[in-house]
ZADO-1210 file (C-alpha; in nm, 4 decimals, padded with zeros to 6 digits):
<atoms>
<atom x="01.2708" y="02.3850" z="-05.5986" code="UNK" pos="1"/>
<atom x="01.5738" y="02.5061" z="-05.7696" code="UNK" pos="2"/>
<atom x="01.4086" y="02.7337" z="-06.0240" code="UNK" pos="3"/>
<atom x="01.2212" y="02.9335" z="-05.7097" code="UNK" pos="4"/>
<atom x="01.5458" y="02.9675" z="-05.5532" code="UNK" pos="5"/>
<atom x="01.7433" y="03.0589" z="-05.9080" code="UNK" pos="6"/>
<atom x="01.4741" y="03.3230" z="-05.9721" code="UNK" pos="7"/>
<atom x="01.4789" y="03.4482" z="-05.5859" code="UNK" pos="8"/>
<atom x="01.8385" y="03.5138" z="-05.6766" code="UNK" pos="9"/>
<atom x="01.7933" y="03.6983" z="-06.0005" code="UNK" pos="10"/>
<atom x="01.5049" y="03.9091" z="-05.8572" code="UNK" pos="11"/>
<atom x="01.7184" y="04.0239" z="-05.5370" code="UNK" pos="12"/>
<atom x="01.9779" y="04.0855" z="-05.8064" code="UNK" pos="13"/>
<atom x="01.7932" y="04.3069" z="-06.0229" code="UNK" pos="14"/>
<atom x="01.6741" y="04.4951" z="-05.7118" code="UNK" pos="15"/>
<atom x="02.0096" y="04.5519" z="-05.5935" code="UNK" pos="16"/>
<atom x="02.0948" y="04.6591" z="-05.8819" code="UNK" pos="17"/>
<atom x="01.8203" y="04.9052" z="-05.9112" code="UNK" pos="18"/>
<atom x="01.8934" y="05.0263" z="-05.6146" code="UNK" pos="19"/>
<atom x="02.2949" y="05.1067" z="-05.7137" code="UNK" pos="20"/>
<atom x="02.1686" y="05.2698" z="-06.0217" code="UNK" pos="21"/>
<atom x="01.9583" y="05.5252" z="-05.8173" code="UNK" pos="22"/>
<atom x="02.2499" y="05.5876" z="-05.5610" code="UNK" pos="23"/>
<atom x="02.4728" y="05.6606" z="-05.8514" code="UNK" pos="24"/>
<atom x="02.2424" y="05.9334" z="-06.0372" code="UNK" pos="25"/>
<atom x="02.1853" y="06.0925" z="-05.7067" code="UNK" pos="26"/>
<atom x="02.5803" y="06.1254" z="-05.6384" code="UNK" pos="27"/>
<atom x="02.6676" y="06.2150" z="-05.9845" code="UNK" pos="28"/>
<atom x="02.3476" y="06.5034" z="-05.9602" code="UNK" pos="29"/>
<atom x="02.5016" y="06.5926" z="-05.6094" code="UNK" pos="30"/>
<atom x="02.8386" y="06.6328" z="-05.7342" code="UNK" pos="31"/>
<atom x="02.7922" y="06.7935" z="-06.0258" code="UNK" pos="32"/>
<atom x="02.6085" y="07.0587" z="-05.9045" code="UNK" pos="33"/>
<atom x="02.7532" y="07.3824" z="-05.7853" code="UNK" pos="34"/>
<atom x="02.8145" y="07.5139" z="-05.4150" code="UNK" pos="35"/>
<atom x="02.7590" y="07.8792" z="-05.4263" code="UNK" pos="36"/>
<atom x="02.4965" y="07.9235" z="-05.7059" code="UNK" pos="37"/>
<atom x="02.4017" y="08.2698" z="-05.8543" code="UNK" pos="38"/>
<atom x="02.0318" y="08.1643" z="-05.8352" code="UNK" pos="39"/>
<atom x="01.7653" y="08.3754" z="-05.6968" code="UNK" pos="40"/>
<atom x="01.5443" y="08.0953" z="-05.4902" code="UNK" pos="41"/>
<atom x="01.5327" y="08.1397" z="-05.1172" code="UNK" pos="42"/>
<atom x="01.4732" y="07.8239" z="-04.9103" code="UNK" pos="43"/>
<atom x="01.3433" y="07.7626" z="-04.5636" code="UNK" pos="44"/>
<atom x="01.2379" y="07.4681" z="-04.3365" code="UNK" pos="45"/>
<atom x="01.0240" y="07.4056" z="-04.0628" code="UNK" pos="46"/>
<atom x="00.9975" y="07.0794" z="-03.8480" code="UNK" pos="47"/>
<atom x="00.6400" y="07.1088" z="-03.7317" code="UNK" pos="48"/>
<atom x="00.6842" y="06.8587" z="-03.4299" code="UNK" pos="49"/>
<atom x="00.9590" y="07.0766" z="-03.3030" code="UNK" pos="50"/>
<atom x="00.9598" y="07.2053" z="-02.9306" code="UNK" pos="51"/>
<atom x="00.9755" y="07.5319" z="-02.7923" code="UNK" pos="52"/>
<atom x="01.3276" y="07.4624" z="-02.6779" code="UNK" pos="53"/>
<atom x="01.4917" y="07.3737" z="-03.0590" code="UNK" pos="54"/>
<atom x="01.4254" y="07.0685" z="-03.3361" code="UNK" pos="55"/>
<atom x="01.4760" y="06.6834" z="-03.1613" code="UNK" pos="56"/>
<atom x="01.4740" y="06.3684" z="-03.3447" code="UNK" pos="57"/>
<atom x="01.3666" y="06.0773" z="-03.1991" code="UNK" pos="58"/>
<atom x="01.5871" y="05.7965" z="-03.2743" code="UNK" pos="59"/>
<atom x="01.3658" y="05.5415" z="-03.4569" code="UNK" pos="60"/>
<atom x="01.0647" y="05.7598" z="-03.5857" code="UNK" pos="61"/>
<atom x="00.9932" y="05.9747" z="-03.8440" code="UNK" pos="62"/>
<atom x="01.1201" y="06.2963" z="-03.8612" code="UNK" pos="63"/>
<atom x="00.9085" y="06.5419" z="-04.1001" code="UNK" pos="64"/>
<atom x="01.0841" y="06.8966" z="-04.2434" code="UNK" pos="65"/>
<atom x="00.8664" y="07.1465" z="-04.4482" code="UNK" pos="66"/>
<atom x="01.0661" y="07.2817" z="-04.6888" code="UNK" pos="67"/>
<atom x="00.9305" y="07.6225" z="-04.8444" code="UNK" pos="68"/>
<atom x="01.1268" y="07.7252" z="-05.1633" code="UNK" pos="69"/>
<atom x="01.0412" y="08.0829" z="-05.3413" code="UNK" pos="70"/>
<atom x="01.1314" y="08.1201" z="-05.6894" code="UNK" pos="71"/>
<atom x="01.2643" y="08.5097" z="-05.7501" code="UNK" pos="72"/>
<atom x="01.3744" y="08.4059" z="-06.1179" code="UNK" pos="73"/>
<atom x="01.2107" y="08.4621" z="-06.4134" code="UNK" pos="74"/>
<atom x="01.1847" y="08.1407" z="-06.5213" code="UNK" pos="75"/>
<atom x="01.0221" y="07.8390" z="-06.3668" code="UNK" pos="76"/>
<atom x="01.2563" y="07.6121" z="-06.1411" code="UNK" pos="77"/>
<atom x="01.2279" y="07.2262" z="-06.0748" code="UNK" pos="78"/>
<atom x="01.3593" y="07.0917" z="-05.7518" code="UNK" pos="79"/>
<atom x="01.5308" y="06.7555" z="-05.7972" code="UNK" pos="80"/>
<atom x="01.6743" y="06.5979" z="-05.4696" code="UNK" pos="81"/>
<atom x="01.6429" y="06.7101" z="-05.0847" code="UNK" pos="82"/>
<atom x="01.9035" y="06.4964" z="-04.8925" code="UNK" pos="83"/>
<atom x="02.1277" y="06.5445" z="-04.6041" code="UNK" pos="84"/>
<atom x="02.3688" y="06.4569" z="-04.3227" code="UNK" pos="85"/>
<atom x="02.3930" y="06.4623" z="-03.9537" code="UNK" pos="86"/>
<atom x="02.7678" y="06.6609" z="-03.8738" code="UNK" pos="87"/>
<atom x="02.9423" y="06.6675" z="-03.5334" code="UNK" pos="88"/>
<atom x="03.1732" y="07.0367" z="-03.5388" code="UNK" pos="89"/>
<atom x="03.5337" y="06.9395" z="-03.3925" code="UNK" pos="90"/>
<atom x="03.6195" y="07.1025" z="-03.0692" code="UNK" pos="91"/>
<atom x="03.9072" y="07.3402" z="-03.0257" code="UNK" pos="92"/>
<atom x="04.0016" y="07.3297" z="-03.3591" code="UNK" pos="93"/>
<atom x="03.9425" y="06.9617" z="-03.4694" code="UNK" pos="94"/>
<atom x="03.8092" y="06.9023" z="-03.7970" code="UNK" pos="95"/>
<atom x="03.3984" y="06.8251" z="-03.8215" code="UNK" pos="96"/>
<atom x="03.3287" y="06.4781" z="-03.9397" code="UNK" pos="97"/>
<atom x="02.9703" y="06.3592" z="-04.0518" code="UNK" pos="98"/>
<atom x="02.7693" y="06.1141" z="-03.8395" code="UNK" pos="99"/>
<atom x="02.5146" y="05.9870" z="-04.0302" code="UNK" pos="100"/>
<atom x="02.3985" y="06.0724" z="-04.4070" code="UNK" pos="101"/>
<atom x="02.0187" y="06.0636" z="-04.4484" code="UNK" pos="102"/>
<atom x="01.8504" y="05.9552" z="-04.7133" code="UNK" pos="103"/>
<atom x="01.7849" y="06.1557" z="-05.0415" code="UNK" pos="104"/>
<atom x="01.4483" y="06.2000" z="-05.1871" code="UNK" pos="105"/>
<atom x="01.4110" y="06.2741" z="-05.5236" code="UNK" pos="106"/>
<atom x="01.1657" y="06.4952" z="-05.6571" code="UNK" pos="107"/>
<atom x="01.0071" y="06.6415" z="-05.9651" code="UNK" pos="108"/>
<atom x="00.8435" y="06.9893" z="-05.8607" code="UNK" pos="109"/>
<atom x="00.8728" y="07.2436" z="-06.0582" code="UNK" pos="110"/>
<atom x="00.8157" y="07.5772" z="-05.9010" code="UNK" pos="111"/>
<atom x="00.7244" y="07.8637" z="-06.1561" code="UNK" pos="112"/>
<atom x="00.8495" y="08.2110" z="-06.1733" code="UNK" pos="113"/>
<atom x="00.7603" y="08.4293" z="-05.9093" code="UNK" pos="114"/>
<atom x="00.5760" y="08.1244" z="-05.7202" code="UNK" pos="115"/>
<atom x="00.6780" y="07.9286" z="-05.4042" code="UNK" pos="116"/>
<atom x="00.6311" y="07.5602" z="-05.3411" code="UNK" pos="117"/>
<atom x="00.6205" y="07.3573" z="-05.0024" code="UNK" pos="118"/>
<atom x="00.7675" y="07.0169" z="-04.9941" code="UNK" pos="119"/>
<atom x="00.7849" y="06.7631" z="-04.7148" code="UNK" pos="120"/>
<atom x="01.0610" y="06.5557" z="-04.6386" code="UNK" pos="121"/>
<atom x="01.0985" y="06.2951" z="-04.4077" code="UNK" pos="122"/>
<atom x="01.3562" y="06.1360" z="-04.2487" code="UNK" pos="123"/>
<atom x="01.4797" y="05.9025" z="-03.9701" code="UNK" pos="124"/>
<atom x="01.7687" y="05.7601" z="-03.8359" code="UNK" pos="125"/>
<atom x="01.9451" y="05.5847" z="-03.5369" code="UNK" pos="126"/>
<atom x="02.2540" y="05.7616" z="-03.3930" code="UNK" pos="127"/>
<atom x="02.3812" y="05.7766" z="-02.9938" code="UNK" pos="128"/>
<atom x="02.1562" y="06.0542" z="-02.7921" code="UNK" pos="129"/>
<atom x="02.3938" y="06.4118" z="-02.9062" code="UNK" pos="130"/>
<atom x="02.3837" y="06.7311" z="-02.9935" code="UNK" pos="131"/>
<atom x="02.4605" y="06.7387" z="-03.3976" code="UNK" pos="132"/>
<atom x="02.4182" y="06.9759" z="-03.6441" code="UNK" pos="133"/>
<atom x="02.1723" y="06.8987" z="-03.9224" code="UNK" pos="134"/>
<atom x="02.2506" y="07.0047" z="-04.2659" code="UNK" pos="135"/>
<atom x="02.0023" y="06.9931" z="-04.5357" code="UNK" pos="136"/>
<atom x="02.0727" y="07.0473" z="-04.9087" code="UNK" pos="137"/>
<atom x="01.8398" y="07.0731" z="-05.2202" code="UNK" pos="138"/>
<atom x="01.9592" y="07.0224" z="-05.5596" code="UNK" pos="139"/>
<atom x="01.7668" y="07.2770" z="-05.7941" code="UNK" pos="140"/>
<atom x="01.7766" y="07.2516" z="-06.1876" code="UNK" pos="141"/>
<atom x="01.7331" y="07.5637" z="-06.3682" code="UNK" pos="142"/>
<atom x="01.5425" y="07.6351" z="-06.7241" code="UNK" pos="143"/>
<atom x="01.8972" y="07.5596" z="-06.9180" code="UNK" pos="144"/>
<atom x="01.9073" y="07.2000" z="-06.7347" code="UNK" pos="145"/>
<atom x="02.1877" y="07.3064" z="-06.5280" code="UNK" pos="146"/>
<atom x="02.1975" y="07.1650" z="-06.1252" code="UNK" pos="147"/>
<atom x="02.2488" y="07.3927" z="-05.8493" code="UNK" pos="148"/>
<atom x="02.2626" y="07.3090" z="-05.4883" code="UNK" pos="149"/>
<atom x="02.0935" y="07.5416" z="-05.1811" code="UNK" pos="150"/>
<atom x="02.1485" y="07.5196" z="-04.8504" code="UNK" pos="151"/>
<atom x="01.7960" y="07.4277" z="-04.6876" code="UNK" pos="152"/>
<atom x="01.9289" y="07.3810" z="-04.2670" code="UNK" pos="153"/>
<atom x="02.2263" y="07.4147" z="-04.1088" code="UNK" pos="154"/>
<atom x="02.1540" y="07.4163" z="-03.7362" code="UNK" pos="155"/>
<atom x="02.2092" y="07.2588" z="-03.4390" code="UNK" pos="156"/>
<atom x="01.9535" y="06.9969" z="-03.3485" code="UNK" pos="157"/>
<atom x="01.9015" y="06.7074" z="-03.0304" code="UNK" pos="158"/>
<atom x="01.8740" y="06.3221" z="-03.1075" code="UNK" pos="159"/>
<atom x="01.7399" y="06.2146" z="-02.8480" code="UNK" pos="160"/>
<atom x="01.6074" y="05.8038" z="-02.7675" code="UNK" pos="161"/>
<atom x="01.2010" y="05.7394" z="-02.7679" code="UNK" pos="162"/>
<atom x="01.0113" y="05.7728" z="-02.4271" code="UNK" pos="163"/>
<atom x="00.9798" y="05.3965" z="-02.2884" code="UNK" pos="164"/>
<atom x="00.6810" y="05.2912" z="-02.0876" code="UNK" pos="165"/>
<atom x="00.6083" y="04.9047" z="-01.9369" code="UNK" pos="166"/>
<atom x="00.2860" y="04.9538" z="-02.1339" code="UNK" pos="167"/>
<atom x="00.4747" y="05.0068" z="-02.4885" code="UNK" pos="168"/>
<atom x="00.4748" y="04.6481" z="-02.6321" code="UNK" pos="169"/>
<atom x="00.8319" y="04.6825" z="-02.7714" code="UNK" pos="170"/>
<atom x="00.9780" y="04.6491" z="-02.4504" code="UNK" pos="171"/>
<atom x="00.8739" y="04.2429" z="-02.4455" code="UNK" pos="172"/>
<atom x="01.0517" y="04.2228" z="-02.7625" code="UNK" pos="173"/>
<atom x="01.4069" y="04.0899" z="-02.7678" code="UNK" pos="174"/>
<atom x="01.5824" y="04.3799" z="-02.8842" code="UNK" pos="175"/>
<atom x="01.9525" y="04.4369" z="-03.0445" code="UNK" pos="176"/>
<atom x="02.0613" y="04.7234" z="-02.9517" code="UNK" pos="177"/>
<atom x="02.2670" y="04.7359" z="-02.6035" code="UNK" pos="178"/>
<atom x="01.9921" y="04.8500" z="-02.3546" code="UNK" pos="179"/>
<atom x="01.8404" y="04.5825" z="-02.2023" code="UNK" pos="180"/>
<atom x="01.4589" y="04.4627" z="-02.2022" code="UNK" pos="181"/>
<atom x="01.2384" y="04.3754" z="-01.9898" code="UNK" pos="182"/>
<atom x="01.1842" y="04.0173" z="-02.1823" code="UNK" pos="183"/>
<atom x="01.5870" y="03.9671" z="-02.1503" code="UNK" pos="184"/>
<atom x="01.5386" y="04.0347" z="-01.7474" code="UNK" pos="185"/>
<atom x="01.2622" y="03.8048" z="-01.7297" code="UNK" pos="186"/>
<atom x="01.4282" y="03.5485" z="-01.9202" code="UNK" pos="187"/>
<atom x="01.7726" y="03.5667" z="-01.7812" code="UNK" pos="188"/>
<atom x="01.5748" y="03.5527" z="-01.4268" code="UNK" pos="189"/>
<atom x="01.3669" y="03.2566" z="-01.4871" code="UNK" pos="190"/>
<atom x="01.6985" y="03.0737" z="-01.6183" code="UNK" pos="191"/>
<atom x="01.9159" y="03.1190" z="-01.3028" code="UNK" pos="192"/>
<atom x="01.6003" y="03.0126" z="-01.1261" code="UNK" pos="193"/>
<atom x="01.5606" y="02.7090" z="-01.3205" code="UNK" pos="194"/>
<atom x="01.9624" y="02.6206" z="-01.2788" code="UNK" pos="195"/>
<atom x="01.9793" y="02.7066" z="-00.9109" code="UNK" pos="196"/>
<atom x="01.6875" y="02.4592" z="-00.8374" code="UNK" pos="197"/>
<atom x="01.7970" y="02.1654" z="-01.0634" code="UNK" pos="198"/>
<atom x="02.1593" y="02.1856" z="-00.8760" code="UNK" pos="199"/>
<atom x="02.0055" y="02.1099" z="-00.5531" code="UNK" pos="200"/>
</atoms>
């Protein structure tokens, strides 16, 4: 019985850190790489589920971007990390602070000269129903090895919370975020009931 728990502990250990490892080669990429690059790769994205009226993200589900990226160099291109955050711009002069940093994705597509690749990247996340901007980077790596980050969004976007319905069956699950449930009312009514009657 202690051995299983000794080597539970080890093997959350080594995932953890695994996990530190990655965050650290992604930062060290991120920040190594320049902001205004003299590269000749245009980048635009796409969120297919979008509506007429501008990009939403539902809090809780999936949120898909189609990133096209056109190599005008002469020499092939590799695409290395597509990451981002969720920024809310300061009013009347304040400084904009970030909300929420999505994940990065890493990546190993290299897109020749002349060519253009499409990449998917997904993303979700849980903030308060706003208007935020969304600003996507992607960290490119050139044929010398040398890391150069693109601007791949920068616009303002809706998060908005997931449609309920009473026939959604994660509204009878007790939930732990501040709106209430329809489990908590039942329960919370079926106590009172059950203390009002036994005090009589």
């Amino acid at each position: 019985m202690v051995s299983w728990k000794i080597s539970t502990l080890l093997l959350l250990s080594l995932r953890a850190l695994n996990a530190l490892a990655q965050a650290e080669i992604v930062e060290e990429v991120t920040e190594e790489a320049p902001q205004s690059p003299n590269l000749k790769v245009s980048i635009e994205t796409k969120f297919p589920q979008s509506e007429i009226f501008g990009v939403k993200i539902i809090n809780g589900h999936a949120t898909q971007a189609v990133v096209s990226i056109s190599n005008d160099e002469p020499t092939p291109v590799g695409l290395s990390i597509i990451g981002g955050s969720l920024i809310q711009d300061g009013l009347a002069g304040a400084e904009s602070h970030i909300v929420r940093n999505l994940t990065a994705a890493r990546y190993s597509t290299e897109i020749p000269a002349g060519a253009s690749e499409t990449i998917t990247y997904t993303f979700s996340t849980e903030v308060h129903p706003q208007d935020l901007r969304l600003q996507l980077v992607a960290v490119l790596k050139d044929s010398k090895d040398a890391f150069y980050t693109l601007s791949a969004y920068n616009e303002t976007i809706t998060v908005v919370e997931a449609p309920t319905s009473i026939f959604d069956p994660q509204m009878y699950v007790p939930s732990r975020t501040p709106a209430p449930n329809v489990l908590d009312g039942c329960t919370e009514s079926l106590l009172y009931t059950a203390i009002s009657h036994s005090s009589c």
